[in-house]
mmCIF entry with sequence, helices, sheets and N, C-alpha, C, O atoms, coordinates in Angstrom:
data_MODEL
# 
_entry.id   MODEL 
# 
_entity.id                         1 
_entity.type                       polymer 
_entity.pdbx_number_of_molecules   1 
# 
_entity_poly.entity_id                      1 
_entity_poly.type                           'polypeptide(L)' 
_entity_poly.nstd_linkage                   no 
_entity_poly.nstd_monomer                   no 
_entity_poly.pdbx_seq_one_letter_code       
;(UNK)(UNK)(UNK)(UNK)(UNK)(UNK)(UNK)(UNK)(UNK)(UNK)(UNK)(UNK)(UNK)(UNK)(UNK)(UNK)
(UNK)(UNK)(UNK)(UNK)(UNK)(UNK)(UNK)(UNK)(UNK)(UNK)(UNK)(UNK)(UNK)(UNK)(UNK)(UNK)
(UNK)(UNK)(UNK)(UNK)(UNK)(UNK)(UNK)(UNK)(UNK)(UNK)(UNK)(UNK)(UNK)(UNK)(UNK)(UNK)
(UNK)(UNK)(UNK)(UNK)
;
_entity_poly.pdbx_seq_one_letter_code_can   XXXXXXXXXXXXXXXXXXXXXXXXXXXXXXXXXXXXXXXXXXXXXXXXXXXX 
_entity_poly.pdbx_strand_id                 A 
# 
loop_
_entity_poly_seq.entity_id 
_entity_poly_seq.num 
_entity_poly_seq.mon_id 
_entity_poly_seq.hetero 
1 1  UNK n 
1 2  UNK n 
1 3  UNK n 
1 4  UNK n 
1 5  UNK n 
1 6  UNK n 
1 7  UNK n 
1 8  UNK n 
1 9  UNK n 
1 10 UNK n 
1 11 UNK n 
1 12 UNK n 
1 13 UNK n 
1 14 UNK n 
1 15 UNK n 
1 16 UNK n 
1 17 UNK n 
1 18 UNK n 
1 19 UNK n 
1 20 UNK n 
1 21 UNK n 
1 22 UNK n 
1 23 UNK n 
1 24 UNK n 
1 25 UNK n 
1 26 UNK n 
1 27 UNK n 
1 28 UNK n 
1 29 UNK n 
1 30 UNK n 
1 31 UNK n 
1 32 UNK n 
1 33 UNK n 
1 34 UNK n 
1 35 UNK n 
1 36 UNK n 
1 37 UNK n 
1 38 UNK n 
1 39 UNK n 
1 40 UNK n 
1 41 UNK n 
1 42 UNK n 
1 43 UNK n 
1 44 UNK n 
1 45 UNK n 
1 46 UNK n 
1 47 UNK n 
1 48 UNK n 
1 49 UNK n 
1 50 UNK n 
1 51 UNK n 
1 52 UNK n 
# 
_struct_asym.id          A 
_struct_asym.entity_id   1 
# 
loop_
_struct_conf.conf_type_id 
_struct_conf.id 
_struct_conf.pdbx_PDB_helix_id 
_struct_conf.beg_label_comp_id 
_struct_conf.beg_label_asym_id 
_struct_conf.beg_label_seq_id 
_struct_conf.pdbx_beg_PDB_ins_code 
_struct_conf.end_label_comp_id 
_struct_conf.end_label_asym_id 
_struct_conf.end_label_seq_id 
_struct_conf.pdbx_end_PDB_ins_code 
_struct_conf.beg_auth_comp_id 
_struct_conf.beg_auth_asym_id 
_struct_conf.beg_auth_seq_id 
_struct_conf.end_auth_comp_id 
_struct_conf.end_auth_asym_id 
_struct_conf.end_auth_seq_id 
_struct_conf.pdbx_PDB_helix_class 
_struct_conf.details 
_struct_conf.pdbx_PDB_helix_length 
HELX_P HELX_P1 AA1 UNK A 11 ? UNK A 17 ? UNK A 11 UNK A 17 1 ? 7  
HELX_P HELX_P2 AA2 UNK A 21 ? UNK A 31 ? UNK A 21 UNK A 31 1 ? 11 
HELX_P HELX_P3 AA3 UNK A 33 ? UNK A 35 ? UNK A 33 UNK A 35 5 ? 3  
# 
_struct_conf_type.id          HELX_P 
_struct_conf_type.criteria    ? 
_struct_conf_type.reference   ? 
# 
loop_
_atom_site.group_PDB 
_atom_site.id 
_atom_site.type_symbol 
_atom_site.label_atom_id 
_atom_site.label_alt_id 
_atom_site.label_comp_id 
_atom_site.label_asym_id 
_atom_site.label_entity_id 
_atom_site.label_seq_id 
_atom_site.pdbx_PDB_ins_code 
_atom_site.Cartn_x 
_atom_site.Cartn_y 
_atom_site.Cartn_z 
_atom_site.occupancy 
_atom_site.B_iso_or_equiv 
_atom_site.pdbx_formal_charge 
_atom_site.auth_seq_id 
_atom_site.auth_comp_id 
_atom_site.auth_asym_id 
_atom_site.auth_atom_id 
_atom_site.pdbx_PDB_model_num 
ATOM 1   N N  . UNK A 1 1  ? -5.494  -10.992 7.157   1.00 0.00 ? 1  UNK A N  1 
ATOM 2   C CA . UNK A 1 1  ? -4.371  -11.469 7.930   1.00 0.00 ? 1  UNK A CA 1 
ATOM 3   C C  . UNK A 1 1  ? -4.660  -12.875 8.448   1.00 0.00 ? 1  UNK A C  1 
ATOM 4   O O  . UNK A 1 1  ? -3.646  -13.558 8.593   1.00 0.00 ? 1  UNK A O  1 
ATOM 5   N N  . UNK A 1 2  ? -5.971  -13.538 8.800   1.00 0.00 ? 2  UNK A N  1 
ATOM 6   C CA . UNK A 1 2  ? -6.002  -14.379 9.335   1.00 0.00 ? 2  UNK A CA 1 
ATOM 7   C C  . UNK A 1 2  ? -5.826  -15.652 7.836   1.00 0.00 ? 2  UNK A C  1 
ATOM 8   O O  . UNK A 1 2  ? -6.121  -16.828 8.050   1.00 0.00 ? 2  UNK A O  1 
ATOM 9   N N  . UNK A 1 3  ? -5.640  -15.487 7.303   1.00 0.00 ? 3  UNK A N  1 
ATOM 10  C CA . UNK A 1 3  ? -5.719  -16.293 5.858   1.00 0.00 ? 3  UNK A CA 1 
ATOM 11  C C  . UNK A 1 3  ? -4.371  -16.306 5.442   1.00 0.00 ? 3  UNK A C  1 
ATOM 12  O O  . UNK A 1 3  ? -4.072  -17.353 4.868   1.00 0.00 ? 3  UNK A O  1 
ATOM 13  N N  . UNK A 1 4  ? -3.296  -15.331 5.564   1.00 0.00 ? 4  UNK A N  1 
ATOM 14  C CA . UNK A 1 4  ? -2.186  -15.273 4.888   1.00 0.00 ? 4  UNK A CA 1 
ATOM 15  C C  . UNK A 1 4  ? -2.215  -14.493 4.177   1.00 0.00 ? 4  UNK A C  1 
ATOM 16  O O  . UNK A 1 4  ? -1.128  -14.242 3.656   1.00 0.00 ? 4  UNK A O  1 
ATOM 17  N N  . UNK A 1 5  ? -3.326  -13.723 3.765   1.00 0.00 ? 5  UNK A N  1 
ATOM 18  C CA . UNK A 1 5  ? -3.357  -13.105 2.314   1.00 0.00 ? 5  UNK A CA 1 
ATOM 19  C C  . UNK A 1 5  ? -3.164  -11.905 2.734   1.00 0.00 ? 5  UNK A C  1 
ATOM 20  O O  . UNK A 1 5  ? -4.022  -11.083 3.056   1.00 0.00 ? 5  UNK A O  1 
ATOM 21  N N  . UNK A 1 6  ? -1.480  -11.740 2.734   1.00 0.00 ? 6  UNK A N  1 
ATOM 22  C CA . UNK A 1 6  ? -0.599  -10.586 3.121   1.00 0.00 ? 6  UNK A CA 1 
ATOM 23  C C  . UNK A 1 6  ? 0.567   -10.410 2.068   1.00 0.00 ? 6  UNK A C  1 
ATOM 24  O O  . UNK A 1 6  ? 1.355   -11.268 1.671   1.00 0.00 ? 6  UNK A O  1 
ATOM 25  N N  . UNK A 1 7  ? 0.471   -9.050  1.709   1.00 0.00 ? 7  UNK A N  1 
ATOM 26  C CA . UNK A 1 7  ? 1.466   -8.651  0.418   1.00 0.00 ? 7  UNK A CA 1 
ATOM 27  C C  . UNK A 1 7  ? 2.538   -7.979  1.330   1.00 0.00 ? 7  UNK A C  1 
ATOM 28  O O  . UNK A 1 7  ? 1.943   -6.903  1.382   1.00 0.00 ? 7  UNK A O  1 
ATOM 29  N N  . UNK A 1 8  ? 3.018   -7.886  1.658   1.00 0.00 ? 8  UNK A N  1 
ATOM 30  C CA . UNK A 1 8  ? 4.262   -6.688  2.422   1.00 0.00 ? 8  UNK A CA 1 
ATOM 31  C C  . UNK A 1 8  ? 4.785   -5.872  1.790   1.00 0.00 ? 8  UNK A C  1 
ATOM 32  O O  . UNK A 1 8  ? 5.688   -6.242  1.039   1.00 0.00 ? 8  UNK A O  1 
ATOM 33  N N  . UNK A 1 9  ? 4.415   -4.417  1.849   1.00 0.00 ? 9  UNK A N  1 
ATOM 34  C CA . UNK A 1 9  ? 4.969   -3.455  1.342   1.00 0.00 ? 9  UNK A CA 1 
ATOM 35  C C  . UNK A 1 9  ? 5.330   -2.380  2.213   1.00 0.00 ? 9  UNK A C  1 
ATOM 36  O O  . UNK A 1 9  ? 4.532   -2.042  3.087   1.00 0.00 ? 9  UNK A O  1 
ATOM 37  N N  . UNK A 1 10 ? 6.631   -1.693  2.066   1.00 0.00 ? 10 UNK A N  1 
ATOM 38  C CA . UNK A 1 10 ? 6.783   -0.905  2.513   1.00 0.00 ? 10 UNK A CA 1 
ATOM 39  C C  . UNK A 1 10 ? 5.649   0.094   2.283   1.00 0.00 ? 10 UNK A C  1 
ATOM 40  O O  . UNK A 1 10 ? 4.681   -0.187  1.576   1.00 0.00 ? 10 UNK A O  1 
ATOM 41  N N  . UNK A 1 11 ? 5.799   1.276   2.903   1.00 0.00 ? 11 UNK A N  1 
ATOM 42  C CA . UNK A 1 11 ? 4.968   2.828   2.988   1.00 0.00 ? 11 UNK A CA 1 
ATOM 43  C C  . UNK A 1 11 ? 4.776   2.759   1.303   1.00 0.00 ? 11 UNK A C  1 
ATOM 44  O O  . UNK A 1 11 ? 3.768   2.416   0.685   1.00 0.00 ? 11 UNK A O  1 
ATOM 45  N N  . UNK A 1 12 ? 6.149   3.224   0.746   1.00 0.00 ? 12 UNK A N  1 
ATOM 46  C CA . UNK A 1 12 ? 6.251   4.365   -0.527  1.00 0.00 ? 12 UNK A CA 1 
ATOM 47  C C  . UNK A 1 12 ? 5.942   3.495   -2.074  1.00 0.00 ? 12 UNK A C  1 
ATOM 48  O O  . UNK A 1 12 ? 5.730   3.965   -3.192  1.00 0.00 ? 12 UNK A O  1 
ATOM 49  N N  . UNK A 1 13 ? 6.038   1.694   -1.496  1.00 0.00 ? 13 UNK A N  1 
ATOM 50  C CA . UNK A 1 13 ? 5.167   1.383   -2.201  1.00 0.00 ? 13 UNK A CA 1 
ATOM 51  C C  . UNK A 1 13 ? 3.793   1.122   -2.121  1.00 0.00 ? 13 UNK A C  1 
ATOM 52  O O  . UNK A 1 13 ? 3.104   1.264   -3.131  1.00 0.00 ? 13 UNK A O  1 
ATOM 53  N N  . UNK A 1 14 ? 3.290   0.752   -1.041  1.00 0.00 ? 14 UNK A N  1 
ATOM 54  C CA . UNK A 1 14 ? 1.675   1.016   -0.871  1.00 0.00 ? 14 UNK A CA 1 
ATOM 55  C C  . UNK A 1 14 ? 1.184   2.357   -1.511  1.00 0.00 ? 14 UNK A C  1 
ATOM 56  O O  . UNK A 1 14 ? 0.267   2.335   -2.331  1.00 0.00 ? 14 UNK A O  1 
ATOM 57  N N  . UNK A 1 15 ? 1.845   3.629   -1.105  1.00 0.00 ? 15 UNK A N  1 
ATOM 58  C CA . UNK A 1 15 ? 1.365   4.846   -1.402  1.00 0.00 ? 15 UNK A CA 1 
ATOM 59  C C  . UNK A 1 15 ? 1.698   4.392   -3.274  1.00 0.00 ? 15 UNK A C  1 
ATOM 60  O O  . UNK A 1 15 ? 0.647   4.003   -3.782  1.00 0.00 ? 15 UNK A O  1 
ATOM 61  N N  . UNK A 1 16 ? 2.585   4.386   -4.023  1.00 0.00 ? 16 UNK A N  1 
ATOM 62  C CA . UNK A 1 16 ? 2.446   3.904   -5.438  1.00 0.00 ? 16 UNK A CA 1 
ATOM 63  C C  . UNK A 1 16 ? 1.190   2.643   -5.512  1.00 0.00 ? 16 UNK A C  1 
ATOM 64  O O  . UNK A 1 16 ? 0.279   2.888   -6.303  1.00 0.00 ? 16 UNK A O  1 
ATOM 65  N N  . UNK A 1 17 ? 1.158   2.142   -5.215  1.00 0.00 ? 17 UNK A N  1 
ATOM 66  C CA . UNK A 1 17 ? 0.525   0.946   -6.455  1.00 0.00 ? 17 UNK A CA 1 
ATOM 67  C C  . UNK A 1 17 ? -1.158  0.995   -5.516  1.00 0.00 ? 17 UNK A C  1 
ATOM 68  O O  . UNK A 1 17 ? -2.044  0.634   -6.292  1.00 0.00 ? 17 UNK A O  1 
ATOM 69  N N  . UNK A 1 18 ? -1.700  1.335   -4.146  1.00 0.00 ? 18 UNK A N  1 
ATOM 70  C CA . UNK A 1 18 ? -2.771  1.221   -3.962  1.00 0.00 ? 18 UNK A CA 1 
ATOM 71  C C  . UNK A 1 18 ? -3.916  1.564   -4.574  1.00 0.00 ? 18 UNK A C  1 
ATOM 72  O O  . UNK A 1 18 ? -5.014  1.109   -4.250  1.00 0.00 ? 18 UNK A O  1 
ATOM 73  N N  . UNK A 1 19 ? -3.663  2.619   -5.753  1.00 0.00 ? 19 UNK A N  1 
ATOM 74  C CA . UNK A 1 19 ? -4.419  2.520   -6.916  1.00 0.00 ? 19 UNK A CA 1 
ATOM 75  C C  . UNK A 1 19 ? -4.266  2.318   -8.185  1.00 0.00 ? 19 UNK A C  1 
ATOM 76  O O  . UNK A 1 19 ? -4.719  2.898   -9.172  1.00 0.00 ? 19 UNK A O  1 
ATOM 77  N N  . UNK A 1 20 ? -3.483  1.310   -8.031  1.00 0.00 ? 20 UNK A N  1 
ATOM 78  C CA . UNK A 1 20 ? -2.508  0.889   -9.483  1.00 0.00 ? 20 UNK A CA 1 
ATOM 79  C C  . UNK A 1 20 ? -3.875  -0.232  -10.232 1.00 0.00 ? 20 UNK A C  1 
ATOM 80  O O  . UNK A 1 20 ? -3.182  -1.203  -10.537 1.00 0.00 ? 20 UNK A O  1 
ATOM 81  N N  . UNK A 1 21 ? -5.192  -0.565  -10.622 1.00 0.00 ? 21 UNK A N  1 
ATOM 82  C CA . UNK A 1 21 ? -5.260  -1.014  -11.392 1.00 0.00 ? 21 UNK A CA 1 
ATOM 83  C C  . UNK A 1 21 ? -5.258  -2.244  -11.798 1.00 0.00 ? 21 UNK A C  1 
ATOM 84  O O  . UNK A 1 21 ? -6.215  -2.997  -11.617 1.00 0.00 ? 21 UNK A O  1 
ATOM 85  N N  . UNK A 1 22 ? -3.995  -2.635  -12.492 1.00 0.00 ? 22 UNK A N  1 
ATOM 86  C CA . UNK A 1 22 ? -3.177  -3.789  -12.929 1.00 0.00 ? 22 UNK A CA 1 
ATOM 87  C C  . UNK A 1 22 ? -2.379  -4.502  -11.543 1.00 0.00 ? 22 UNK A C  1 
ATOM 88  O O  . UNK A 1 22 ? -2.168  -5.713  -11.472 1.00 0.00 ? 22 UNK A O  1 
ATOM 89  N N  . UNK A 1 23 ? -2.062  -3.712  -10.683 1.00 0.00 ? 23 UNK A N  1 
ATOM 90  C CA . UNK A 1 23 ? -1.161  -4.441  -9.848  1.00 0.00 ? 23 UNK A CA 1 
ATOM 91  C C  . UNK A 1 23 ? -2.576  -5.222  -9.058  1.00 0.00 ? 23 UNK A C  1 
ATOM 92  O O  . UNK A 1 23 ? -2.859  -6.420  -9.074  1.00 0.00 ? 23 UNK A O  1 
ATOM 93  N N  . UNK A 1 24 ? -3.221  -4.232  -8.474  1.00 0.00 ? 24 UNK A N  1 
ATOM 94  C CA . UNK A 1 24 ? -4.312  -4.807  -7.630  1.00 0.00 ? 24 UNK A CA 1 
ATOM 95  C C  . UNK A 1 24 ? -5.327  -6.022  -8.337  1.00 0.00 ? 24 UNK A C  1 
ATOM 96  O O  . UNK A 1 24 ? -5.531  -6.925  -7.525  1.00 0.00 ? 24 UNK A O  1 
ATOM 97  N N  . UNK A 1 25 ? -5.751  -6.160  -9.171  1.00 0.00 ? 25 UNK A N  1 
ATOM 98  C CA . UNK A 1 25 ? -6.463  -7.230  -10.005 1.00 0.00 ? 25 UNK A CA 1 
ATOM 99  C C  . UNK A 1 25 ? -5.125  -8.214  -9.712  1.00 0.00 ? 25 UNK A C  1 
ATOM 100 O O  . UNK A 1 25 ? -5.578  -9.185  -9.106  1.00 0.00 ? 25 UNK A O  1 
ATOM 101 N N  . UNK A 1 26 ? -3.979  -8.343  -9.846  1.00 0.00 ? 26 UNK A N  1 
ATOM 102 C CA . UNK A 1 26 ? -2.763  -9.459  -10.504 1.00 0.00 ? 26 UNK A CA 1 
ATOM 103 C C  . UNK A 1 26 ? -2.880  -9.484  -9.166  1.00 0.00 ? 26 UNK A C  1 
ATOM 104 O O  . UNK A 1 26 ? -3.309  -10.638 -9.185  1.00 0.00 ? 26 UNK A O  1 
ATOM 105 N N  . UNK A 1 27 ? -2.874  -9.179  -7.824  1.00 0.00 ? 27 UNK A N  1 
ATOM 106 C CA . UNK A 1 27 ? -2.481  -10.126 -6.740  1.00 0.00 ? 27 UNK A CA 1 
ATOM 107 C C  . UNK A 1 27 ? -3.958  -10.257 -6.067  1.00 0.00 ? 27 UNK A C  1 
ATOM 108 O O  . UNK A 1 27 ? -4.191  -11.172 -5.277  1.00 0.00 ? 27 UNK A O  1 
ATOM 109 N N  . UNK A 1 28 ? -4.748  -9.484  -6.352  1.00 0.00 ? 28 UNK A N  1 
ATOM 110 C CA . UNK A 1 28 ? -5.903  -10.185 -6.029  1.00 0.00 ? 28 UNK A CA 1 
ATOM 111 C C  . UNK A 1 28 ? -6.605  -11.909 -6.584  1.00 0.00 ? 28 UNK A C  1 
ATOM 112 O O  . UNK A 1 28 ? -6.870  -12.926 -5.943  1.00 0.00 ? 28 UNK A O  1 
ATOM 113 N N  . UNK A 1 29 ? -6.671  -11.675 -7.568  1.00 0.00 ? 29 UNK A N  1 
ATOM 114 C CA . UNK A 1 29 ? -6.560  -13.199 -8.017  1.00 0.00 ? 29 UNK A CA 1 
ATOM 115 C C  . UNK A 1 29 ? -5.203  -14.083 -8.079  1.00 0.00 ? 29 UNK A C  1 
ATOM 116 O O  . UNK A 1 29 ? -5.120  -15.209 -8.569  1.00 0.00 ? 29 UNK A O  1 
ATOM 117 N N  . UNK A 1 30 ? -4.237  -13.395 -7.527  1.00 0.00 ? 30 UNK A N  1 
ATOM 118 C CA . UNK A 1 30 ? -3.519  -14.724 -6.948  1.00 0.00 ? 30 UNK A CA 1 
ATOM 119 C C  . UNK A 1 30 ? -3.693  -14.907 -5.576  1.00 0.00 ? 30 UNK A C  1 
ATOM 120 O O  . UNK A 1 30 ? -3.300  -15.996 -5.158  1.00 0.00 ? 30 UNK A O  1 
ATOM 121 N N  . UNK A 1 31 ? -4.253  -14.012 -4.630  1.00 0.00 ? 31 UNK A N  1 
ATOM 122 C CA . UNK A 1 31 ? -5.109  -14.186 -3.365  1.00 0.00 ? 31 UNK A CA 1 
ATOM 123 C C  . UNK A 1 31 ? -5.869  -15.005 -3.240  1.00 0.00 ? 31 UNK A C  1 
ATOM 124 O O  . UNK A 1 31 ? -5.696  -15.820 -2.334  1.00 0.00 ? 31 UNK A O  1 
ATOM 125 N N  . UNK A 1 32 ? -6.892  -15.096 -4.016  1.00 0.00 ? 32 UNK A N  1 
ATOM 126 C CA . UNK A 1 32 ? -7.989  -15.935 -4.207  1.00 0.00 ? 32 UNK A CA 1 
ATOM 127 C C  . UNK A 1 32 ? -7.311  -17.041 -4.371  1.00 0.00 ? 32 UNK A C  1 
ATOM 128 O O  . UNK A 1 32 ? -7.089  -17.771 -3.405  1.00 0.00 ? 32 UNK A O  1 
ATOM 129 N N  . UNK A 1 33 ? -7.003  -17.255 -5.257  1.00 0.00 ? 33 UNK A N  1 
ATOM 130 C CA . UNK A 1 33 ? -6.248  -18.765 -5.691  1.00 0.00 ? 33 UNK A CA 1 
ATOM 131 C C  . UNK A 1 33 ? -5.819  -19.292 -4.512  1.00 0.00 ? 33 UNK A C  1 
ATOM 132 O O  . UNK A 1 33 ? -6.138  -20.412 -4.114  1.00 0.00 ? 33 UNK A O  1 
ATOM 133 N N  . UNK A 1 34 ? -4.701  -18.091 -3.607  1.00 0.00 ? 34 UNK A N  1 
ATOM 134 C CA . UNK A 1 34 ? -4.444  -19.387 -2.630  1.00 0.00 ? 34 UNK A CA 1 
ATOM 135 C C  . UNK A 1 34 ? -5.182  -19.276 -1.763  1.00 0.00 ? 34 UNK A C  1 
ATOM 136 O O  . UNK A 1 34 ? -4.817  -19.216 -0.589  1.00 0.00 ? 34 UNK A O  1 
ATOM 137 N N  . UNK A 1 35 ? -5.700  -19.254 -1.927  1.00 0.00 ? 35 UNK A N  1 
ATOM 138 C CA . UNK A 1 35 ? -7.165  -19.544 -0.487  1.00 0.00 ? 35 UNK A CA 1 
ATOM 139 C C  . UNK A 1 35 ? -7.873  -20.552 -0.926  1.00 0.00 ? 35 UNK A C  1 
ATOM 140 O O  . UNK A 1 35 ? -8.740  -21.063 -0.217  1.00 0.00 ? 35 UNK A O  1 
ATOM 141 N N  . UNK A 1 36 ? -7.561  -21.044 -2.346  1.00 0.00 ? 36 UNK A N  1 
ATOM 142 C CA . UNK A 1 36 ? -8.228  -22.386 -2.113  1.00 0.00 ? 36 UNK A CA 1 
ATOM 143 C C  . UNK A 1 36 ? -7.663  -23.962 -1.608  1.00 0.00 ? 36 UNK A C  1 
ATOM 144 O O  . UNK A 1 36 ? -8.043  -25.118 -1.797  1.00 0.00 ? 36 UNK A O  1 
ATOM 145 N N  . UNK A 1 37 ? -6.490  -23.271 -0.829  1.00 0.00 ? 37 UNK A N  1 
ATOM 146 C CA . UNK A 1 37 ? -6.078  -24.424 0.208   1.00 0.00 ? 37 UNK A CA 1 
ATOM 147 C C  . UNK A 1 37 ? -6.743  -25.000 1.261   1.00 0.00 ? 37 UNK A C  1 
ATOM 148 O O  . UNK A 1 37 ? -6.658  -26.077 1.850   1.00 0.00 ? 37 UNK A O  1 
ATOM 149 N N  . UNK A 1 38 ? -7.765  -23.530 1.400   1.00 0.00 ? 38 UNK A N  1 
ATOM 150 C CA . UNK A 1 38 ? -8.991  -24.219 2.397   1.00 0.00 ? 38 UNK A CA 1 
ATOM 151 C C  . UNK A 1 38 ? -10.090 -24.974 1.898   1.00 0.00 ? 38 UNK A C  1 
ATOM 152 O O  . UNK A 1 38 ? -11.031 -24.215 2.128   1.00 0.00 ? 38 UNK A O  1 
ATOM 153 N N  . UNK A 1 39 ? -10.471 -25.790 1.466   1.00 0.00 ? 39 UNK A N  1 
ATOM 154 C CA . UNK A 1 39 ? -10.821 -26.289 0.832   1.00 0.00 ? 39 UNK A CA 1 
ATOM 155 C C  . UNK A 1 39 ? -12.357 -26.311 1.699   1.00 0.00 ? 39 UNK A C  1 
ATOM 156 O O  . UNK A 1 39 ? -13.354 -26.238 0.981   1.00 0.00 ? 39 UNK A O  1 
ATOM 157 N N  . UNK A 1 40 ? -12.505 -26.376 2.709   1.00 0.00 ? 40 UNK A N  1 
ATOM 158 C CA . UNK A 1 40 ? -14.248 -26.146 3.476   1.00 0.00 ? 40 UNK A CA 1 
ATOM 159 C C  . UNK A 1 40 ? -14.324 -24.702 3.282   1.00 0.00 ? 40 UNK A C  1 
ATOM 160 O O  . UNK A 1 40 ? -15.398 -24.272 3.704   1.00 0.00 ? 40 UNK A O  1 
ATOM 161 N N  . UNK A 1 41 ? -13.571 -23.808 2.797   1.00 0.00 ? 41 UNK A N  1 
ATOM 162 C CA . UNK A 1 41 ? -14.128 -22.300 3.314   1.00 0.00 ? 41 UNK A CA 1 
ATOM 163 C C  . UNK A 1 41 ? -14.281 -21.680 1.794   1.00 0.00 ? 41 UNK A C  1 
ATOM 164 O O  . UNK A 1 41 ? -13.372 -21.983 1.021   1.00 0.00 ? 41 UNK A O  1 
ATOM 165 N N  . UNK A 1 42 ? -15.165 -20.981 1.372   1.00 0.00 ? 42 UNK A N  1 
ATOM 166 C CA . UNK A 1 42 ? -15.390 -19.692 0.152   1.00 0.00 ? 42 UNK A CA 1 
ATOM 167 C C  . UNK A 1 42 ? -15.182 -18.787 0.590   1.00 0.00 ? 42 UNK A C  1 
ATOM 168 O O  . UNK A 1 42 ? -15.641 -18.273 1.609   1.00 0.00 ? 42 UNK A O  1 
ATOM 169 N N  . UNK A 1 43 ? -14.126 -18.297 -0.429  1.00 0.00 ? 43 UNK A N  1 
ATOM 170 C CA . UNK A 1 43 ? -13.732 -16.958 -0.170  1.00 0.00 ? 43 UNK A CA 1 
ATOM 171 C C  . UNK A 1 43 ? -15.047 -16.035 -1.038  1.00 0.00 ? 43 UNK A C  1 
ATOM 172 O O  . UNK A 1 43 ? -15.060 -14.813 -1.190  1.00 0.00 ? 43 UNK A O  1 
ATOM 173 N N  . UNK A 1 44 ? -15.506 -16.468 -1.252  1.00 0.00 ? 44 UNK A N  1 
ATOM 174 C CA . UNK A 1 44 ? -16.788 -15.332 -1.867  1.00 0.00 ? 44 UNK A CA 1 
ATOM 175 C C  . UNK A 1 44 ? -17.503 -15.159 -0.657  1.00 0.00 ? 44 UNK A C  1 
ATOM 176 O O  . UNK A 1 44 ? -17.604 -14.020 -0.200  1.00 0.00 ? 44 UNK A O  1 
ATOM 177 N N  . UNK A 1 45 ? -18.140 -16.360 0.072   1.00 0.00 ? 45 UNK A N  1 
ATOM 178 C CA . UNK A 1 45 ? -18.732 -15.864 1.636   1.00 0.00 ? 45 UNK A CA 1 
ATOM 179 C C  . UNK A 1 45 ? -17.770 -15.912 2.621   1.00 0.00 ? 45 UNK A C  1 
ATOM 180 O O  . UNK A 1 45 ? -17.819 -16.420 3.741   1.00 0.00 ? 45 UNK A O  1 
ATOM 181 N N  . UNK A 1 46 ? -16.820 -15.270 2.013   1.00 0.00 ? 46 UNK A N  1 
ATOM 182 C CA . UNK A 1 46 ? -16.060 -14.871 3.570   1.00 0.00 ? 46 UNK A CA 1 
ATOM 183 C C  . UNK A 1 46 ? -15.641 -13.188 3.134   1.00 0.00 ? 46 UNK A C  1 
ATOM 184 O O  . UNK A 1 46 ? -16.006 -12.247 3.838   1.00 0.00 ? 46 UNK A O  1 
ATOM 185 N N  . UNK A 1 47 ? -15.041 -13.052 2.203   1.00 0.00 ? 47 UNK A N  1 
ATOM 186 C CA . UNK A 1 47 ? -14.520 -11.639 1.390   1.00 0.00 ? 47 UNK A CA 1 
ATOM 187 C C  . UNK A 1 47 ? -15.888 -11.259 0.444   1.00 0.00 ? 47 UNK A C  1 
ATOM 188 O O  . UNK A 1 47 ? -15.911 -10.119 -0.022  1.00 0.00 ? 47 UNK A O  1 
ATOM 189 N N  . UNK A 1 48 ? -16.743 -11.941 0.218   1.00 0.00 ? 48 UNK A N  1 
ATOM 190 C CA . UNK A 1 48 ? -17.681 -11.285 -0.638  1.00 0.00 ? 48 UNK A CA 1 
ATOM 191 C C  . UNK A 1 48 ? -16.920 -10.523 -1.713  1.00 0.00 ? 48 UNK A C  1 
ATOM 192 O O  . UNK A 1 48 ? -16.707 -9.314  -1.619  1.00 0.00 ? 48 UNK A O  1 
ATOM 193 N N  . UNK A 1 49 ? -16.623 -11.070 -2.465  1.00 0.00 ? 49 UNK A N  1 
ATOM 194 C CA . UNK A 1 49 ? -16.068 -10.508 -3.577  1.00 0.00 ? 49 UNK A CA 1 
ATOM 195 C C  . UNK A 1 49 ? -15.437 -11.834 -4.579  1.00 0.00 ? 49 UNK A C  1 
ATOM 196 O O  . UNK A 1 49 ? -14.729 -12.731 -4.122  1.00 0.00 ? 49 UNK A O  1 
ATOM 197 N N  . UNK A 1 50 ? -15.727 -11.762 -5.554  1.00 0.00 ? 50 UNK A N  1 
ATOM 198 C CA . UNK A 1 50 ? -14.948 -12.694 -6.786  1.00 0.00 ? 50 UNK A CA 1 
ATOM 199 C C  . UNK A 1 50 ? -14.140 -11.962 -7.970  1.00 0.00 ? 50 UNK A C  1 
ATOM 200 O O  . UNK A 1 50 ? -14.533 -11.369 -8.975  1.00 0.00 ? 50 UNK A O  1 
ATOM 201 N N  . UNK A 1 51 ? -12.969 -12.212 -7.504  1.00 0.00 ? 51 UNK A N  1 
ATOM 202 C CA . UNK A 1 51 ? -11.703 -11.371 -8.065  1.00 0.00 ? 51 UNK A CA 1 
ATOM 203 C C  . UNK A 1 51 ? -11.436 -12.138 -10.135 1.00 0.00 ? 51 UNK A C  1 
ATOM 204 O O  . UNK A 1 51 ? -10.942 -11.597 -11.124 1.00 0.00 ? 51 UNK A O  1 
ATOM 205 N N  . UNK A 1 52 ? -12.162 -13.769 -9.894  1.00 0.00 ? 52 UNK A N  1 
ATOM 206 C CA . UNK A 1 52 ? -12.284 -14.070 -11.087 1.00 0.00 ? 52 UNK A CA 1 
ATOM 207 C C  . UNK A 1 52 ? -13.599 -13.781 -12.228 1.00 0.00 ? 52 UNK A C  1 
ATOM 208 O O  . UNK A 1 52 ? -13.506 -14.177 -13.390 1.00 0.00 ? 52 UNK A O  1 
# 
């Protein structure tokens, strides 16, 4: 939340797609991506994780 990196979903789609796979990879790396507006901060040492 403090980043923006907020999808909004209702309930009945969270409950569908939170183990969807394909959906989660496709907005995870468009997450990443925009987080490189911060340009001083890594999202690898901040999320520890590389979605690419």
């Amino acid at each position: 939340m403090k980043y923006g990196l907020i999808l909004p979903l209702c309930r009945n789609c969270h409950s569908r797609y939170q183990n969807d796979k394909k959906f989660n990879d496709y907005w995870h790396k468009k997450g990443q991506a925009a987080f490189e507006t911060y340009p001083n901060l890594k999202f690898i040492d901040i999320f520890k994780k590389n979605y690419f």
